[in-house]
C-alpha positions in Angstrom: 59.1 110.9 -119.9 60.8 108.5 -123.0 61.4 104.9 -122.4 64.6 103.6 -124.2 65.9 99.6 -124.8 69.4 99.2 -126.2 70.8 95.9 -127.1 74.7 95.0 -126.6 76.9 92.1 -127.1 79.9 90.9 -125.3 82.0 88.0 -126.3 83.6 87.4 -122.9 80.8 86.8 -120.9 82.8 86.4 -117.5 84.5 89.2 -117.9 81.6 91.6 -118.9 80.2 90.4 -115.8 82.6 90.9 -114.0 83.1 94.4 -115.1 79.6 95.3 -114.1 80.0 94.0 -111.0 82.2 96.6 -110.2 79.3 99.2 -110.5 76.4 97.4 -108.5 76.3 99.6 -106.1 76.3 103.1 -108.8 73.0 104.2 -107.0 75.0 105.0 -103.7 77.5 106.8 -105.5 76.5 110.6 -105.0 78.7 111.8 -108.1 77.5 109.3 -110.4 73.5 110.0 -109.1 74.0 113.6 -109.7 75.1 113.4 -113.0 72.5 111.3 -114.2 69.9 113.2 -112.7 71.6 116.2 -114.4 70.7 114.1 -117.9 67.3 113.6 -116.7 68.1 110.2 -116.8 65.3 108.5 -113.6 66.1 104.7 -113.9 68.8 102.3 -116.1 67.9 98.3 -115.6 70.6 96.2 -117.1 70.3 92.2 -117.8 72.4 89.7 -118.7 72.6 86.1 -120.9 75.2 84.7 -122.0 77.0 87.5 -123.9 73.5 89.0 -124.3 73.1 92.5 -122.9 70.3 94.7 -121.9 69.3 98.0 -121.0 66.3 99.1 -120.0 65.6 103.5 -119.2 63.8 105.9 -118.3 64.7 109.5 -119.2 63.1 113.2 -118.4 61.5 114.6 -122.3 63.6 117.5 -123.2 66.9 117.3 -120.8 69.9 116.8 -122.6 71.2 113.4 -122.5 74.3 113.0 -124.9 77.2 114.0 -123.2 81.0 115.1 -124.9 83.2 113.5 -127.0 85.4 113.4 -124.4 83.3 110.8 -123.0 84.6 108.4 -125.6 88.3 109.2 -124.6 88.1 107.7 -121.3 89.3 104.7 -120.4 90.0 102.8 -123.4 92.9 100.9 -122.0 92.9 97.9 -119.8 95.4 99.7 -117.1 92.9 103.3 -117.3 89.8 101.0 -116.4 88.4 102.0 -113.3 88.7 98.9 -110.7 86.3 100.4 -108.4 83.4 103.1 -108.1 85.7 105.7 -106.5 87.8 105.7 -109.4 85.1 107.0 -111.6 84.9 110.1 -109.7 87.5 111.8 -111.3 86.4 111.7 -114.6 82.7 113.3 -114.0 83.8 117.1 -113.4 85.3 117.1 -117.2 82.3 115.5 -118.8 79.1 118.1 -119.7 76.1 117.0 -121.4 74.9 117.9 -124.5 72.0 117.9 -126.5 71.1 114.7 -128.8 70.3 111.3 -128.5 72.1 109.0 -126.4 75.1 107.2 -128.1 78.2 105.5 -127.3 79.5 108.6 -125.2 76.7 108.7 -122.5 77.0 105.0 -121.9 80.8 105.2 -121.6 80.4 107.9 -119.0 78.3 106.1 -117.2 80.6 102.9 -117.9 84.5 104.1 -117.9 86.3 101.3 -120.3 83.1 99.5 -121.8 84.3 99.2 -124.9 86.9 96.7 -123.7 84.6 94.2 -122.6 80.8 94.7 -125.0 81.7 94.9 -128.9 81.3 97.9 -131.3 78.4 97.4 -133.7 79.4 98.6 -137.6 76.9 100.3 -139.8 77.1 104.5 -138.3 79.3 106.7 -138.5 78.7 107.3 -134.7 80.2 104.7 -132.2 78.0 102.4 -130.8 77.7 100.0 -127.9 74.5 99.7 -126.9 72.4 99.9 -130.2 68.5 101.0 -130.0 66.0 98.3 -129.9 62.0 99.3 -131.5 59.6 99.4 -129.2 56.6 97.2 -130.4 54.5 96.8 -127.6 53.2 98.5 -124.3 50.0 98.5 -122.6 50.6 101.8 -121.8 51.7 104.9 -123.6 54.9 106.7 -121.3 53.4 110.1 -122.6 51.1 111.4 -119.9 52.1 113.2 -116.7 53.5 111.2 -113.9 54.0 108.1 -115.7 57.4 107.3 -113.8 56.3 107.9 -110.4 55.6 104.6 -109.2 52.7 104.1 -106.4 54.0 100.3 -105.5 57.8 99.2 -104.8 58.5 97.4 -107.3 61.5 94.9 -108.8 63.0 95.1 -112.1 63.0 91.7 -114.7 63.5 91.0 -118.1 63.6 88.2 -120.3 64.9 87.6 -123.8 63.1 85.5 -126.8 63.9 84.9 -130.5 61.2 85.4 -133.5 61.3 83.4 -136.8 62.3 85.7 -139.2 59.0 84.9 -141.4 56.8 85.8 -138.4 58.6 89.2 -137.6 55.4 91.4 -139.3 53.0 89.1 -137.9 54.5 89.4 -134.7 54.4 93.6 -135.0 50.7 93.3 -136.5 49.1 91.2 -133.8 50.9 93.4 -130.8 50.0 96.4 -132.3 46.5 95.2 -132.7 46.5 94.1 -128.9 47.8 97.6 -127.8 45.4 99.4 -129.3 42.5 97.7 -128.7 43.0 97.0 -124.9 45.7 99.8 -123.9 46.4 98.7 -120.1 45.6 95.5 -120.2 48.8 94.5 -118.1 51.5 95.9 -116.3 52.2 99.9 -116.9 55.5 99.4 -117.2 55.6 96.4 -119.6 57.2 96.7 -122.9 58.7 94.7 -125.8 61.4 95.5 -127.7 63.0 94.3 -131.0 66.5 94.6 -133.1 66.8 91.9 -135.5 65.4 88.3 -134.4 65.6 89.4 -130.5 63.1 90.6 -127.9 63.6 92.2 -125.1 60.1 92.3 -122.7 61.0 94.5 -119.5 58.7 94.5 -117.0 58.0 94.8 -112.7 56.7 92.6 -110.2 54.5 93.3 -108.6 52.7 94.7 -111.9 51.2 97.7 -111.6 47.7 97.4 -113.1 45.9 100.4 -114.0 43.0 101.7 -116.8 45.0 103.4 -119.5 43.9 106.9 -119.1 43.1 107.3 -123.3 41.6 105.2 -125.6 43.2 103.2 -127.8 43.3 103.6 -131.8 41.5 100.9 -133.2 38.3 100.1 -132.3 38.0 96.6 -133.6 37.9 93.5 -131.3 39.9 91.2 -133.1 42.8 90.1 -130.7 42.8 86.4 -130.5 41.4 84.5 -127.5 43.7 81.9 -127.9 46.3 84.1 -127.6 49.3 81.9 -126.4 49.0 79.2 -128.8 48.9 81.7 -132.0 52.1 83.3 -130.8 54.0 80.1 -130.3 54.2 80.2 -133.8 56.5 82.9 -134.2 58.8 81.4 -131.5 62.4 80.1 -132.1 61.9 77.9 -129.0 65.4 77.6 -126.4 65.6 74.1 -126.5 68.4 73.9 -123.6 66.2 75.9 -121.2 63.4 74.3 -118.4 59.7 73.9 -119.5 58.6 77.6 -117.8 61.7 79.3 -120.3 61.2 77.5 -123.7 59.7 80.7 -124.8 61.1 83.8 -122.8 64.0 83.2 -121.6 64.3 85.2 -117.9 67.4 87.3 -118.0 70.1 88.3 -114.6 69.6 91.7 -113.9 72.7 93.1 -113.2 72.9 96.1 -111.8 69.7 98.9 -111.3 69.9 102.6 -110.8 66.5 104.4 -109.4 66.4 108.6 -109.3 66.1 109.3 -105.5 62.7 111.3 -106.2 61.2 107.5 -107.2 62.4 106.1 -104.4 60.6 108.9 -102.0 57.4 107.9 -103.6 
């Protein structure tokens, strides 16, 4: 199983909200479920903050995920948008996946007219919406057998913070040195992203706490014990938020779609 964050931007806030509301309820559309489980795809977490967007998923190694240009094609128009889930039907029996990474295409699929309310992001030749964050952190590694079934029923959240642009290596060195020395030292399923200044830390509640079934890479014992006050540091603190979101700022999720095999577990 491969974990994935992507970072998007809207500039209409409202309406990109709007526009998402209109697929809250993708997990009970049949159609849609089938042809993400076709891509392997098991579970897509999206947040919101002003104009901020996020995507957290969770995708089967080795299943074809990219799906065909004519993905891109659909919807680009304000009148083609779909105004409810129904509408989207049509447009899944023309659309087969391929193989390659997820780009613009899948996300459109999954999203009929995104493009007209999250910007394009310049700098590849391939379209891009939702560009790929670095993962610089987890207390677990997703790579062993099972790691997706979950044992507890848990709830989505993600919050959002900005690094100093001087701290960004000491940020990566410290977090790397944490992962390795104490791999599951918190929840399974937390995990930090980055692209540029931003962080994205997904995570569940309850947290699923469990040994890590490997051992880490470093065997030093250097994390710091004062571990909250050396990362304020790095912080580019929200001065408009309450005390509890100075920091991380907690993010609206949005929408959630969970593979039906999870939610037998």
């Amino acid at each position: 199983m491969k974990r994935s964050m992507y970072r998007a931007w809207s500039d209409d806030a409202e309406a990109a909200k709007a526009f998402f509301r209109a697929y809250g309820e993708v997990e009970q559309n049949p159609k849609i479920v089938a042809a993400l489980n076709q891509a392997g795809v098991t579970r897509i977490s999206l947040f919101e903050s002003g104009g901020h967007w996020l995507l957290y998923m969770e995708k089967e190694a080795g299943v074809p995920a990219e799906f065909g240009e004519q993905a891109g094609k659909i919807a680009q128009t304000e009148s083609d948008r779909p105004k409810k889930l129904s509408d989207c039907e049509p447009l899944l029996a023309n659309i087969q996946p391929r193989h390659g990474d997820i780009q613009a295409s899948f996300f459109e699929f999954l999203f009929p007219g995104l493009e007209s309310v999250l910007a394009l992001w310049p700098g590849e030749p391939e379209r891009r919406i939702f560009v790929p964050m670095s993962d610089i952190f987890h207390y677990r590694r997703d790579t062993d057998p099972g790691f997706g079934r979950r044992t507890l029923k848990t709830e989505s959240c993600g919050r959002l913070a900005r690094l100093r642009s001087e701290k960004v290596s000491s940020y990566v060195f410290y977090h790397y040195q944490y992962q390795e020395e104490k791999p599951g030292d918190g929840d399974k399923y937390g995990i930090i992203a980055l692209h540029e200044q931003w962080l994205f830390f997904y995570a569940e509640r309850p947290a699923t706490i469990e040994a890590a079934p490997y051992e880490g890479s470093l065997n030093t014992r250097r994390t710091p014990n004062d571990w909250g006050a050396v990362m304020r540091t790095h912080f580019i603190p929200w001065t408009d938020a309450s005390g509890d979101e100075e920091i991380w700022l907690n993010l609206n999720r949005v929408l959630e779609f969970r593979a039906a095999e999870e939610e037998r577990e």
